[in-house]
Every structure is written in structure tokens, then in C-alpha cells.
C-alpha positions in Angstrom: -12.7 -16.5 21.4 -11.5 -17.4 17.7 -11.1 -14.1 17.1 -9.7 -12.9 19.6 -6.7 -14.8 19.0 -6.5 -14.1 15.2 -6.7 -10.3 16.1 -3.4 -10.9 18.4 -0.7 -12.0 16.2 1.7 -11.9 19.4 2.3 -14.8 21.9 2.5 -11.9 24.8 -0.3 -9.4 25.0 1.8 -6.4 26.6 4.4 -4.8 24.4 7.7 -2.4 25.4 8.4 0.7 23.9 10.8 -1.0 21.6 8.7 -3.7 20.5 6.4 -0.9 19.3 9.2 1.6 17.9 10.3 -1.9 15.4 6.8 -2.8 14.4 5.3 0.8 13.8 9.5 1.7 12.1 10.1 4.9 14.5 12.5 5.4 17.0 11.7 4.3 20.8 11.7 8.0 22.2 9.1 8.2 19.6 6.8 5.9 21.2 7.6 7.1 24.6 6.7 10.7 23.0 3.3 9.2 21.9 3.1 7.6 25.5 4.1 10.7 27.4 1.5 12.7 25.3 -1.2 10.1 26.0 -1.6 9.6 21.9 -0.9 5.8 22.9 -2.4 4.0 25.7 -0.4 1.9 28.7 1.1 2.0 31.9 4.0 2.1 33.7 5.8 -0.5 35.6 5.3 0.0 39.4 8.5 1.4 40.7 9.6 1.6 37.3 10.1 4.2 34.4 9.6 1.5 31.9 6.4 1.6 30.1 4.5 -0.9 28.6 1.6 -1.0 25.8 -0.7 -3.5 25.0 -1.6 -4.9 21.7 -5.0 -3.9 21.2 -3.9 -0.5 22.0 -1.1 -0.5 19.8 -3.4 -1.6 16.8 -6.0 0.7 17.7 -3.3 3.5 17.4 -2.2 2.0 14.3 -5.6 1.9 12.8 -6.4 5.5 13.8 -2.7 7.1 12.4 -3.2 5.1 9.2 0.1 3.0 9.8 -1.0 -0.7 8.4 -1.5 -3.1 10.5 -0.9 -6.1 7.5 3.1 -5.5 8.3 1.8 -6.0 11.9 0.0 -9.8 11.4 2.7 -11.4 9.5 6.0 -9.1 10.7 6.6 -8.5 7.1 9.0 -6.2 5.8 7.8 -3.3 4.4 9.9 -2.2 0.9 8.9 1.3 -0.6 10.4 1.5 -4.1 11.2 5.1 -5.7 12.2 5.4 -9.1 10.5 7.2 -12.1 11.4 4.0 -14.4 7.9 2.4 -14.4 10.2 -1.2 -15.7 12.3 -1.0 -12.6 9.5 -0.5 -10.5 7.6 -3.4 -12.2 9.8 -5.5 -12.2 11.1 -5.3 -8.6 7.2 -5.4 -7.7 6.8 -9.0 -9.6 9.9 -10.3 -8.2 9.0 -9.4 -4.5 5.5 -10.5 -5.0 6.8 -14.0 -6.7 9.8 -14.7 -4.1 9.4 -12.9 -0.7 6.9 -11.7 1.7 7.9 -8.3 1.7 4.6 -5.5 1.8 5.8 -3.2 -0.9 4.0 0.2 -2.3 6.0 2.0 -5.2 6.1 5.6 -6.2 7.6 7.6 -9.1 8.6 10.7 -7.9 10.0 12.1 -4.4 7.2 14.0 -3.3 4.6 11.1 -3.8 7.7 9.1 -1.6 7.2 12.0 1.2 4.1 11.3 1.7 3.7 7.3 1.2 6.5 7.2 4.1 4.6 8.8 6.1 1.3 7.0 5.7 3.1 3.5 4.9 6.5 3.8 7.3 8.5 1.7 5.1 11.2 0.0 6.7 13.3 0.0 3.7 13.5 2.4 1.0 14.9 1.6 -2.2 15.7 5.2 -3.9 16.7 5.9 -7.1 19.7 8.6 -7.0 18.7 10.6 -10.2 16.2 12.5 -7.9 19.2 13.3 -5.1 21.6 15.4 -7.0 25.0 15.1 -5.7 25.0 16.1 -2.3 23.7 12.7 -0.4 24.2 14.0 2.7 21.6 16.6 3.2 19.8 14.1 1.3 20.0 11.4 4.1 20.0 14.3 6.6 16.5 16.0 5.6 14.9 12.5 4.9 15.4 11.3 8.6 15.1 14.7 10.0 11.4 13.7 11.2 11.2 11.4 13.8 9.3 8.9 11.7 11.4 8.2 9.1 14.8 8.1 11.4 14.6 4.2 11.3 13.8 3.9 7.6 17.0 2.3 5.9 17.7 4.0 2.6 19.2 1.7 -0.5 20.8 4.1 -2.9 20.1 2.5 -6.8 21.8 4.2 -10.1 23.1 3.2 -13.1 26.2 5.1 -12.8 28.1 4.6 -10.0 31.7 4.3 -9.6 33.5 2.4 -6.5 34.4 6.3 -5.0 30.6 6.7 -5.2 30.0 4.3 -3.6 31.8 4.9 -0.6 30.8 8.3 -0.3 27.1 7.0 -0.8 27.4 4.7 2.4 29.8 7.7 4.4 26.6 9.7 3.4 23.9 7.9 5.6 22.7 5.2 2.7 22.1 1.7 4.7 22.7 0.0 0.8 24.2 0.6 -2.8 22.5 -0.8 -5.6 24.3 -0.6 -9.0 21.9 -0.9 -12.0 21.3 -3.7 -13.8 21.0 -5.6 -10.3 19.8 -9.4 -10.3 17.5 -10.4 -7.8 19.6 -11.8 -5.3 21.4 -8.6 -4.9 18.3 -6.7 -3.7 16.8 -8.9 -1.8 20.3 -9.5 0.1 20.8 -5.5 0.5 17.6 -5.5 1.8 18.0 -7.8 4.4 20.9 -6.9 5.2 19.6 -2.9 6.0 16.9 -4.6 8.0 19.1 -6.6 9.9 21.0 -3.4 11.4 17.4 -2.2 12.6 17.0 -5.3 15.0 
């Protein structure tokens, strides 16, 4: 019986499609997609189109598709950090490890970020812009253009940005500007703040 209850982290054990599509970072149709399909198991509402999934099918979906469940126990926020400077990267690691719950996985290239998105569905990104080029928008554009990755917020991070760069940055589909050197408070804040527009 214990366990039971430390398998369920949640007070209800019946989710909605939007419960699922926050906790697993994908957009709602996507879970009705994996519904509709049968990749996902649940029901319907009688008389209803609403669907609804339990927990232990939600984790057991979880566990098969490789998307961790550790962001599922404790609702932490997962951060995926992308720049090839491993002292960024460090650093932002030991500060997040030393002064927030965040779940975060690093990577130094884009490709290696392609595929850590897909396995870790980060809700956050925090991208350094020297692997972009200048056009932002296909960027943004080709980054959310699988369903997966549409809920992802993106924080832009460069050492050389002016205040028009900005702007276009955020015009561009970027949830967050970072100018390098940040301090700590700045990243954590654009990170919450990106995470807040998802809920």
C-alpha cells in the first residue's frame, strides 16, 4: 500500500489531456493523437468527447517512450542548456544544482540538442545564438516544427546583442533573451518567466 502511494505523486488518479500535454511538455492534440492512436491508454467521458488518462498509464507510457518520469515525481522543471562553452555550461549546471530544483541535462552542439529534446522534452531551452546564424525565425520555426518540441520555450543567450536584436530575437519566436555575462538572478527569472507562459 506504501508504495502504491509513493508511485502516485498526484492527489487525483485520473488525468486530462492537458494535465498530460504539461507534464510530458507537448501540445494537448498531441496527447489526444497518442490517445486516438491507442499509444496511451484511457477512456472517454460518457456522453462526452473529453478523455481522460490515468496515472499509471501515463507513467507506463512515459517509461516505455523514454520521457523521465523524475520531472514527473517532483513537477520539476526541466532546463536543457546548449552552448559549446563548457564554463557556461558548468557554471549554469552548479548554480541550478546549488539554488533550484530544476532537472537539467547540457549539450554542446545542436545536433546532440536534437536529440536530448527528444528523449529529455525539456521545458526550457537555454540556446546559445552562435549556432543560429542570423535568421532566428526559421530557427524557432524548424525547432517547434515537430509536435514535441512545440511547447519547449526557447531562451536566446549571446554575448553580442544589441537592444534591436533583441527585439527581433523575441518577434522571432524566442520566449527569453539572455545577454552574456548574465548573473544568476537573470536566468533563473527568464526561466521562470518562459515557464510561466506554458501554464
Amino acid at each position: 500500500m506504501k508504495g502504491d502511494l509513493e508511485m502516485n505523486p498526484f492527489d487525483k488518479d485520473v488525468l486530462t489531456t492537458g494535465e498530460v500535454a504539461k507534464i510530458c511538455n507537448v501540445a494537448a492534440r498531441t496527447v489526444s493523437k497518442w490517445f486516438d492512436s491507442g499509444q496511451i491508454d484511457g477512456y472517454r467521458i460518457p456522453g462526452s468527447k473529453d478523455r481522460r488518462i490515468p496515472v499509471q498509464s501515463l507513467m507506463k507510457f512515459m517509461q516505455e517512450h523514454g520521457i523521465p518520469l523524475d520531472g514527473l515525481m517532483a513537477g520539476n522543471t526541466r532546463v536543457l542548456i546548449v552552448d559549446s562553452d563548457s564554463d557556461v555550461v558548468n557554471t549554469l549546471e552548479r548554480v541550478f544544482s546549488d539554488q533550484t530544483e530544476y532537472i537539467v541535462h547540457a549539450c554542446t552542439n545542436p545536433f546532440s540538442a536534437g536529440v536530448e529534446c527528444e528523449r529529455f522534452r525539456p521545458h526550457v531551452m537555454l540556446f546559445d545564438l552562435s549556432f543560429c546564424g542570423e535568421d532566428y525565425s526559421s530557427f524557432t520555426k524548424g525547432f517547434r516544427n515537430g509536435e514535441e518540441m512545440q511547447a519547449t520555450k526557447i531562451i536566446a543567450m549571446s554575448g553580442r546583442l544589441t537592444d534591436g536584436q533583441i527585439t527581433r530575437l523575441t518577434c522571432s519566436g524566442f520566449d527569453g533573451v539572455l545577454r552574456k555575462p548574465f548573473t544568476v538572478r537573470q536566468v533563473i527569472d527568464s526561466i521562470e518567466n518562459a515557464v510561466a507562459l506554458v501554464y
